[in-house]
Structures are given as C-alpha cells and as structure tokens.
N, C-alpha and C positions, 0 to 999 in steps of 0.2 A: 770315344770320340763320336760325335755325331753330327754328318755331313747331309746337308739338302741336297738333293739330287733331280737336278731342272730336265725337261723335255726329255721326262723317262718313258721309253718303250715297252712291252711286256720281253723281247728278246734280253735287254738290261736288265731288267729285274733278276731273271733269271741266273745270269750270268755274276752278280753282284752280290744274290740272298747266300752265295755257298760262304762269303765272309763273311755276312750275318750271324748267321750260325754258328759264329767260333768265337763271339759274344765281345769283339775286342773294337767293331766299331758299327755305330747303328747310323744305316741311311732312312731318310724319309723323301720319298719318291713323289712327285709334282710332274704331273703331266704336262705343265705350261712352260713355256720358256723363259731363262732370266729375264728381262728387262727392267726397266727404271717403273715399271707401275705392279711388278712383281716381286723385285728386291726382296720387300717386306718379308716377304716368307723364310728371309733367311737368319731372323730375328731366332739369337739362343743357340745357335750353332758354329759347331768350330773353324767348317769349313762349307764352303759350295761344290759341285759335280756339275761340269758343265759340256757341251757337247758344241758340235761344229755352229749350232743357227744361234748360240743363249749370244746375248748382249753383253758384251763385260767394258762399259766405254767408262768414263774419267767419272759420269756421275754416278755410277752400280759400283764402280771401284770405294768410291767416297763413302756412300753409303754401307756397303759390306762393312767397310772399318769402323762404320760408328756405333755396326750390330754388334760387332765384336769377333767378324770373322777375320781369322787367319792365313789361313788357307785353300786357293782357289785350284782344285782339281781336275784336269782337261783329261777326257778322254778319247783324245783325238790327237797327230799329229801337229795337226796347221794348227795357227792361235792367231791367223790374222781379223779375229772378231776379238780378240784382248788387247787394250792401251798396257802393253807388258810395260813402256814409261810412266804411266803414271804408276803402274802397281809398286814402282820401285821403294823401298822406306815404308811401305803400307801393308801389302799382301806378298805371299809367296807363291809362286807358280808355276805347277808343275805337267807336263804333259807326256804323254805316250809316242815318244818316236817311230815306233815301229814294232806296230800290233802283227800286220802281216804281208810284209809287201807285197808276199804273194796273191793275197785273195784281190789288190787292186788292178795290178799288174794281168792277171789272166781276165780278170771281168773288162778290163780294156782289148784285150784279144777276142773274148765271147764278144763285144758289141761290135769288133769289124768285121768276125765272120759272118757275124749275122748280118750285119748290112753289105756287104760283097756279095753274099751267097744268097740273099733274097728269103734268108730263112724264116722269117717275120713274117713278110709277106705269104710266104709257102704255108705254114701253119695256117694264116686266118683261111687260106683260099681250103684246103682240108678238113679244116673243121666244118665246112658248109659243100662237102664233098665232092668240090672243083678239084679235079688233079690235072689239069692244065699246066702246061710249062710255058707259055706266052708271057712274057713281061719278066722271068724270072734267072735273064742267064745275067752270070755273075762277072768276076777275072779273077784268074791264078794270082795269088803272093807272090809265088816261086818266082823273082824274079824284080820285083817291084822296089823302087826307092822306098824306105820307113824315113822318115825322120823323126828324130826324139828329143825333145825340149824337156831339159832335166835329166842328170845322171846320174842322181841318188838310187836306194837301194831297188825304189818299185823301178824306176828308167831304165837300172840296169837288168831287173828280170825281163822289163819286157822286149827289150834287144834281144836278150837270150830265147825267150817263146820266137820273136822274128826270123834269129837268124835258124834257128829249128824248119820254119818255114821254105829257106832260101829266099832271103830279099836282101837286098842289101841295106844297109843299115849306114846311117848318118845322122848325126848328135849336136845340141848345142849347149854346153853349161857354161855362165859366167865364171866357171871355176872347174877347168877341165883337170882330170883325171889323163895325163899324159903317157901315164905305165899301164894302163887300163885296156891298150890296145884298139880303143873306141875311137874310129874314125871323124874327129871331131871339125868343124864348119862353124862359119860364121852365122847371124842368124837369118839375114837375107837369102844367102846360099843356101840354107836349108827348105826356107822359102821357095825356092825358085825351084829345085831338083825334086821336090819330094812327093811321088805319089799319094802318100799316107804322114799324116804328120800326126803323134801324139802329144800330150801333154803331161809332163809330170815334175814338174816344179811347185814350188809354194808361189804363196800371193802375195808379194812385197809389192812396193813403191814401185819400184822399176819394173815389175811384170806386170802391172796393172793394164787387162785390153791391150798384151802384146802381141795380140793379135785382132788388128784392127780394118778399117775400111784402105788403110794405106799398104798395109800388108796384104790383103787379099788380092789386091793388083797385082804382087809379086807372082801368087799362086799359080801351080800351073791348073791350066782346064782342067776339073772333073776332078780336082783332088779332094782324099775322105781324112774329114777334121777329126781327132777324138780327144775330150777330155773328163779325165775321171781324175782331174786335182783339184781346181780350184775354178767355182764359175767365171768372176772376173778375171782371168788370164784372157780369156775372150770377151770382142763388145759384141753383145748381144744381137744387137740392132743391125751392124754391118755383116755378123755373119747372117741373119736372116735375108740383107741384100744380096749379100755372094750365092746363095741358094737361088733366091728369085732369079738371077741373073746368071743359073746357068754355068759362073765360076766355080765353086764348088758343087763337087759331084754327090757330095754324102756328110752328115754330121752323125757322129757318135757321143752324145753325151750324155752324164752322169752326173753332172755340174752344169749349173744356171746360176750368174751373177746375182739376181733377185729370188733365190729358191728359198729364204732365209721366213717368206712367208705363206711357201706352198710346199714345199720336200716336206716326207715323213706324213703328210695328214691326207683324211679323204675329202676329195671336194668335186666324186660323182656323181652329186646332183645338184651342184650349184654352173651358175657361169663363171668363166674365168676371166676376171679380171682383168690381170695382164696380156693382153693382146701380143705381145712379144713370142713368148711363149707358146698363147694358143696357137700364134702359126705356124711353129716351127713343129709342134706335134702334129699339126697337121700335114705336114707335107709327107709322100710317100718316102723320100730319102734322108728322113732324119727317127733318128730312135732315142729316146729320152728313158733312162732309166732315172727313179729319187735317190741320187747318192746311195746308193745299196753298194757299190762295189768293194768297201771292207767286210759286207756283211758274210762271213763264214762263219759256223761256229769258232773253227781254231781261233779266228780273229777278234771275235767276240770272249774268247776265254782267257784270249791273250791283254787285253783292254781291260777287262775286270783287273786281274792278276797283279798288272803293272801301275794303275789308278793307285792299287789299296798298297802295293807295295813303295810306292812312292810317298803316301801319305805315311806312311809306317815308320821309313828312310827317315823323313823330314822329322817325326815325332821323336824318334828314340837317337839320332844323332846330332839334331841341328841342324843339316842338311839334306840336300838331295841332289842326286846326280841325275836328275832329269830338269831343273828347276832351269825356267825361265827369268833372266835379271837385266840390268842397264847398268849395273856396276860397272862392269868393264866396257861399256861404253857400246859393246854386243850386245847382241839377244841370248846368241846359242854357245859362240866361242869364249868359254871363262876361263881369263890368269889366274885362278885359285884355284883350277883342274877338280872344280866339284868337292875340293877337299872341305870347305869350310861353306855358311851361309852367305847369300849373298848381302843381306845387312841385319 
C-alpha cells in the first residue's frame, strides 16, 4: 500500500520509516499541507496521512475519490478539519483516539507552572545574569479552584496531576461521568468559581468560542485560561480584550483558532501577519506554545503504531475500530460496534 503523507515533520518520518522497513506499506512524505491546490500530489495512491492543520473539506474529499484514494489516515485525535459527512459512501476514515493523554495533560500542567511561578520570565532575566526576584512572585495551587472543560481521558489525567497539587477541582461535560466521583458544574458556575480553567474538549458545533467576550464577564479577576485542545474553543479576539482589560490574569496556550497557517513552521524573520496573535505573544502573561503538547516520543511512537495499525485493520478485515462514519447518524458512537465497514 502506498500512502502520501502531508505536512510531514522530521520527528514523523522517524517514527513512521520503522514500518517502512517491513516492506508492507510505502509512504511518500510532502512537506506541505493537504489542501485543494495540493490534492494533486495524491494522484496513484491508496491512501492520504493527514495531521491536525491538512484541509480535508467536500472539495479534497471529491477530488481524493477521483484520484482513486480510499483511505484517509488521521494522525491525530480531533478531525474537526474533516467534512467526516461528506466522506460518507466516498472515503474511509480513520483516526488515533489516544496517542497519550498523558503527554497533553502534563504539558497543560508545564504551561501553568510556568506562568504561576514566572519560570519564563526567570530563565530570560538569568540568562543575561539578572537574578532579581522583583516582578516574579507567583500563588500556591494548594488550594486554588481548577476548573475542567472536558472529562475525557486527557481532563481526566489532569484533575489527577490537580488534585496531586491540592486544589480543588470542578468540571463541565455535556455528558457527565456520574460514577466518576468528579465534582461536576454547570458551565457558568464554572465560570464564575474558577481560579484556573482548562480546556480539554474537542471542537464541535456547540464548543465553538465557548469561551467568548460574554463568558469572560462571568470570569472571576485575574483568572489563568489554559488550552491545549483545540484553538477555536476560545475567540481569540475577546480573550486578547480580557487580557488588555485586566479580567484575566494569564493565558496558557497551545492552541490558536487561526494556527492552521503559522503552528509547526519558522517565521523568525518575517512579520507576523496576524496581529491577533502578535499581541498576545507579546504580552508578559500569556505563553504560547506551536501545539507541541503530544509531542513526546512515547506519543509519537504511539501515533505511528495506531495510523499503520489502523490502515492494516481496514485492509485485511474490511473494517476498523477506529474509523470515522455518518452511518449511524454519529461520528464516533457506531450500532455495528465496529464489527463491520461503515459502507
């Protein structure tokens, strides 16, 4: 089998050439990203590899099927950059649920200690051999409201790193976990109580900038935003007001709504474009990581692993138990329990 493999990394390749080498399916690596004036490249292949920024909308879809690809490979949890409806009867589609929830989960922990504890700032003022403590005292966790937007596998490790901490901890899922013991809240109420709010839901319809210029009202002063799931869960533009304005006290993020044309690549010597953005890395209390927080190796080994095992799944049974469909009228929850294809 041989799969085009779009907005590939040298970490990917790596992690990717150990199934090379066992001669059962050959990628051909493309540094650029899907889209509708790159499609082309996927001309003679059985399938595409795609990652969180590739384009996969109704017209790449169309296109793919009239190269004669089959199947479309996500190495990634989220697929909200795939029309999974239109792929329905066309394409098959399969994605990595859970590479490591760990390695996102603790990089959202690495980014509030670090903006708590001024450790960012402490490094640059060191490296130019200021050891000054002025500007840098922090607060205890021990003690502090978390609130947690999403109770899947990463939400729930990083309650766990929380309550590790002592903070108290309060949750919001459209689909709470009752037996779970997770103090769960409205989403307002979370709003309102929480010191620390994270994020770790997917990007649907209804989370779209759920957290908005109307919600940051709710917020209490000085509270520290972090997300490391998806940039549009947040609008951009409002939480850059809430910062100007003194409402919130800190941003941790890992995710940008528009990152889709700046994460992953270097652009320190050009200007930046997006004025959004540049202020928000400008400001002392905000830390912007490029979506790196799956980036561990376990997680990167684990991502290969499940891609090629999925296409493998799909090739030698007909199916696969990761595969994204509109059969049942779902995305993720299927009445055929994975047993069979979805068409």
């Amino acid at each position: 089998m041989k799969f085009a493999f779009f907005d590939a990394k040298p970490y990917d390749r790596e992690s990717f050439a150990i199934y090379e080498e066992q001669g059962k399916i050959e990628f051909k690596f493309f540094e650029t990203k899907l889209t509708e004036d790159t499609v082309g490249l996927s001309k003679g292949f059985d399938g595409v590899c795609v990652f969180v920024n590739d384009v996969v909308n109704a017209n790449v879809i169309d296109k793919l099927r009239e190269y004669g690809v089959r199947m479309i490979a996500l190495r990634c949890a989220g697929y909200n950059n795939v029309d999974v409806r239109h792929c329905f009867g066309k394409l098959h589609v399969f994605r990595v649920p859970a590479y490591s929830p760990y390695s996102v989960a603790e990089h959202a922990a690495a980014l509030l200690l670090t903006s708590v504890r001024r450790i960012h700032k402490a490094y640059n003022r060191t490296k130019d051999y200021n050891f000054s403590l002025v500007g840098l005292t922090g607060f205890d966790l021990h003690g502090k409201t978390v609130g947690v937007v999403g109770t899947g596998k990463i939400g729930r490790i990083f309650i766990d790193i929380c309550r590790g901490f002592g903070m108290n901890v309060i949750a919001y899922d459209k689909f709470p976990d009752e037996t779970s013991g997770i103090n769960y809240v409205d989403l307002d109420e979370l709003y309102e109580k929480s010191d620390i709010i994270s994020f770790h839901c997917p990007l649907l319809e209804d989370t779209y900038h759920m957290l908005g210029a109307r919600e940051i009202e709710k917020l209490k002063k000085g509270v520290v935003i972090i997300n490391t799931s998806r940039g549009a869960l947040i609008d951009a533009q409002a939480l850059l007001d809430g910062i100007k304005a003194r409402k919130i006290g800190a941003a941790c993020l890992d995710v940008y709504e528009e990152e889709s044309d700046i994460f992953f690549e270097d652009f320190s010597g050009h200007i930046m474009d997006d004025e959004v953005i540049a202020r928000l890395i400008s400001m002392p209390n905000v830390i912007v990581t490029s979506h790196q927080a799956f980036l561990t190796k376990e997680a990167l080994e684990n991502i290969a692993r499940t891609t090629v095992e999925n296409i493998f799944e799909f090739s030698e049974k007909g199916f696969c138990q990761n595969e994204l469909c509109y059969r049942c009228g779902k995305i993720e929850d299927c009445k055929n329990q994975r047993a069979k294809k979805c068409f």
